[in-house]
N, C-alpha and C positions, 0 to 999 in steps of 0.2 A: 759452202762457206764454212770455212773453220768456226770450231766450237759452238756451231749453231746448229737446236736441232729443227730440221725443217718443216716438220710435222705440225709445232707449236711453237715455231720462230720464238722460241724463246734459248738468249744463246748459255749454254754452259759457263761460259764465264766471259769477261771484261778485258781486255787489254790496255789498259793506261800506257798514255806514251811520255807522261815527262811535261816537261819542257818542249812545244814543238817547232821546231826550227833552233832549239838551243841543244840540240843531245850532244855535241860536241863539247859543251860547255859542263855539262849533268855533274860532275864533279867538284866542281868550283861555284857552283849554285848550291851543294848540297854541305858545304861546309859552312855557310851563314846561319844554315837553317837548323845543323844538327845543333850549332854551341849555343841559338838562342832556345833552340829545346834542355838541352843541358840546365841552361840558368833556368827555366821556367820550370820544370821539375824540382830542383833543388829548393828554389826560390819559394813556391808555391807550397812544399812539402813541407819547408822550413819554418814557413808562416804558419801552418795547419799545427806541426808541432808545435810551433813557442805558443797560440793561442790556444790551444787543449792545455798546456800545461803551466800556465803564469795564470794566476789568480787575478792579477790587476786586470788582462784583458779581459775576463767573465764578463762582459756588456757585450749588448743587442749590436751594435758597433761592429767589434768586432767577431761577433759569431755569423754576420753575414760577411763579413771579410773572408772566412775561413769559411763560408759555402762556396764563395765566389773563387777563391782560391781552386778548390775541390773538381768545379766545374771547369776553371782552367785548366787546370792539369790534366784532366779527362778529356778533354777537348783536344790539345793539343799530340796526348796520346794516343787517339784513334787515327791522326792522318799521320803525323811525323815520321814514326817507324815504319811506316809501309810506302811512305814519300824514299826514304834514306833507300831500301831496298831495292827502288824503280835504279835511283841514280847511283848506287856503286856495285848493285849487282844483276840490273838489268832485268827481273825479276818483276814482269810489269804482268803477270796473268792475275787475275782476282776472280772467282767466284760469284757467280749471279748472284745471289743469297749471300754474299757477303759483303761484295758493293751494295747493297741495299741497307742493309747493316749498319755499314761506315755511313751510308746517304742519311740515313736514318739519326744515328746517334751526333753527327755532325750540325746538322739542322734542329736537333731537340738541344743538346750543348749551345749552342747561339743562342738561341730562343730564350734559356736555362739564364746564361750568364747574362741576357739583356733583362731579366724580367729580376734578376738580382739587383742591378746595377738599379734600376725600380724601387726596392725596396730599400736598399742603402739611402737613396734620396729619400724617403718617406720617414728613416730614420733621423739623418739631419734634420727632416720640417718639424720632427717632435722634439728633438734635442734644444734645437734653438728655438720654438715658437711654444712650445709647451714644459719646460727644462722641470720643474718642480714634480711634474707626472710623469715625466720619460720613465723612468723604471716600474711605474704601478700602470703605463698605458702599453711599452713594449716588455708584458712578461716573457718567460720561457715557452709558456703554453702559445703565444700569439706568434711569435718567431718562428716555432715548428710548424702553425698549422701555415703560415705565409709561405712558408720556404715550401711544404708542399703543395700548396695553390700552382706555384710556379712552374713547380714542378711539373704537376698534371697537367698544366694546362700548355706545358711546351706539347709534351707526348701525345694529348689528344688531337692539338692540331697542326703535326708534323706526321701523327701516322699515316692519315691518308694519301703522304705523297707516295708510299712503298705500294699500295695498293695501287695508286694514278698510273705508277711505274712500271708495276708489274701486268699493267693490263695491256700494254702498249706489243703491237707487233717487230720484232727488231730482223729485217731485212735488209738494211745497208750496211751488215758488217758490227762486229763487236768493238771496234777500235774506241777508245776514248779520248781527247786530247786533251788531258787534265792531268794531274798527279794524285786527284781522292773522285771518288765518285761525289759531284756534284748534283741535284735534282736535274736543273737543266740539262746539265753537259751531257748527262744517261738520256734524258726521254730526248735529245735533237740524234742521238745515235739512232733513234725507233726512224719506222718509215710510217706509222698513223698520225694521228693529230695529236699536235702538244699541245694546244690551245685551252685544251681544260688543266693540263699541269700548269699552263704559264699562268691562268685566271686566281687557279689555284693559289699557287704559288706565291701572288701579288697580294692574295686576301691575306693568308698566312701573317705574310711580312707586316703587312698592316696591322693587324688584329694581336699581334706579339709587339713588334717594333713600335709603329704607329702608338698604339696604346701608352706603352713604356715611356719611350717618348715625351708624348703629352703629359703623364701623370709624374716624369719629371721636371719639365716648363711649369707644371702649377705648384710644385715644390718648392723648385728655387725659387719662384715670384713671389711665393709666402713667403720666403728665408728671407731675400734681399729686402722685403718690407719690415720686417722684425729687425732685420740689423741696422736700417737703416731710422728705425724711430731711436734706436738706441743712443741716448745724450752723452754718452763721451768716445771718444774717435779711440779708444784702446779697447773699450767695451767689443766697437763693431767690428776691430781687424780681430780681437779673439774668439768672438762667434764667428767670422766668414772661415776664419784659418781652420775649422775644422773640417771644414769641406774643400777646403784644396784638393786632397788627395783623390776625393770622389771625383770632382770637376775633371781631372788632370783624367781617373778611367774613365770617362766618362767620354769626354774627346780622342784618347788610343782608342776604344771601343767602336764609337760610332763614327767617326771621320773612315776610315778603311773601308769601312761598312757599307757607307751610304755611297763612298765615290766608285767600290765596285759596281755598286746597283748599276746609278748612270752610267758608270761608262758601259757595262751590258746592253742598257738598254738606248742608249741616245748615243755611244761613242763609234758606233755604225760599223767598220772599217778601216776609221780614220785612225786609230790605236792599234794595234799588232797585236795577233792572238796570245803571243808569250808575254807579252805585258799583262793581259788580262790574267793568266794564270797565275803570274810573280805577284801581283798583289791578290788575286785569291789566298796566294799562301801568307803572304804577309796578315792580312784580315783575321786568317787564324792563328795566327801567331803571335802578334804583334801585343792582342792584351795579356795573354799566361806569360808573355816575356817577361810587359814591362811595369803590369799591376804591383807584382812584390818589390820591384825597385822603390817605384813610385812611394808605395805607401809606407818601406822600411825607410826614404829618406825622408820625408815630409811629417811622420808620424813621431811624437815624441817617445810615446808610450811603447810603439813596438821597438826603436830604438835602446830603451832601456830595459824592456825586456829581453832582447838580445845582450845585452852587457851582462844583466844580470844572469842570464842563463850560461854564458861564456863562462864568468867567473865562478859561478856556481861548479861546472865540468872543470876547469881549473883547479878548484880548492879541493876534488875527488881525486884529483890523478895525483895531485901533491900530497893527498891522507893515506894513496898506496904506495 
């Protein structure tokens, strides 16, 4: 068996195939994907700047904007450029210990950016249900130790899949039919039991997702309670209106999200494997897309941030 050594059925490396059943197409699937990486880069990097450097954004607000940002960008750069490689140069070999890597840092990023999207909601509950405290209750010191709670607490319980992984016997071949190493996609390539990766797996999602989730549902239900004692109808649309933007990542995030799971898990057969993959990609895609859209058109502040920092580079280029 190529790349496989026999000894310790552990293979040298991975073969990702793309798209399967679509490699004729690899081309013209991989040009949606590079320009929505294009804007999410940009997009993502653009936002990180204006908010490191406009003093108006200096709020709890936006400094989890610009994690979540961070964590897009990061996200969508661990699979993108090695997706682009599969489909214009064929280039589908990866390294055991590197697919593990990508499994790795993919599943902690998800995790990362769902337990932000967490914290942004916990933000709105203090903005609107406690507005007089917001900045003596979200200081600097509380936002760094959150953002690293998150943090840890992706990586703690993401590492064990690389271990789950690596214990698995892989005797049917190194082929993958994905474009990133996925947990599952890797351990159904093994010939021992997945059944502790899948248990795994499900605890995971729940105990990161699940969680997040729920301690978003009890945020909004305090938010919509507060805005809706609010006695005059402009009050309540300018408290809701600052959570649009969250609502709007909120729904790109998790709708992809969750229709992958099911359809993994309940869509049997009846869905075609290369649909499964096209929205894999999309799932990782889709928020580093279209978070900085969202939040550059809905957002007053970053709007005028951007005006001002345009015209700011403007009034430089016309002083040389």
């Amino acid at each position: 068996m190529s790349g496989v050594n026999s000894s310790s059925l552990i293979p040298g490396f991975f073969i990702l195939n793309g798209v399967p059943g679509l490699e004729a197409a690899h081309i013209w699937i991989s040009l949606p994907f590079c320009f929505m990486y294009i804007i999410a880069v940009v997009g993502n990097c653009g936002l990180i700047y204006l908010i490191s450097h406009e003093e108006a954004l200096h709020r709890p607000m936006y400094y989890f904007l610009a994690l979540l940002s961070f964590t897009d960008v990061t996200l969508c750069t661990t699979t993108v450029p090695n997706m682009l490689c599969i489909f214009w140069f064929n280039l589908k070999e990866i390294d055991f210990n590197a697919c593990l890597a990508q499994m790795f840092f993919i599943h902690m990023l998800t995790g990362m950016e769902s337990g932000v999207l967490m914290l942004m909601a916990l933000d709105r509950y203090v903005a609107i249900c406690y507005p007089l405290r917001y900045a003596t209750i979200l200081t600097s010191s509380v936002i760094t130790k959150t953002g690293l709670a998150t943090f840890l607490r992706s990586v703690i319980l993401i590492i064990p899949f690389t271990f789950l992984t690596k214990r698995l016997p892989y005797c049917r071949g190194n082929f993958i039919p994905h474009t990133y190493c996925d947990h599952m996609s890797v351990a159904k390539v093994s010939c021992g039991k997945v059944k502790v990766n899948a248990i795994y797996g499900l605890l995971a999602a729940l105990l990161i997702g699940g969680f997040d989730i729920f301690c978003i549902s009890v945020s909004y239900t305090m938010i919509l309670r507060a805005v809706m004692s609010l006695s005059s109808a402009d009050a309540r649309h300018k408290a809701f209106s600052t959570c649009t933007s969250h609502i709007c990542a909120i729904v790109i995030t998790y709708v992809p999200a969750l229709f992958t799971i099911f359809t993994h898990r309940f869509g049997g057969q009846s869905i075609p494997h290369h649909v499964h993959i096209i929205i894999a990609n999309l799932y990782l895609m889709l928020p580093p897309t279209l978070n900085p859209i969202v939040y550059g058109v809905k957002t007053k502040q970053i709007q005028e941030g951007v005006i001002k920092l345009l015209y700011k580079e403007k009034h430089i280029l016309a002083m040389k």
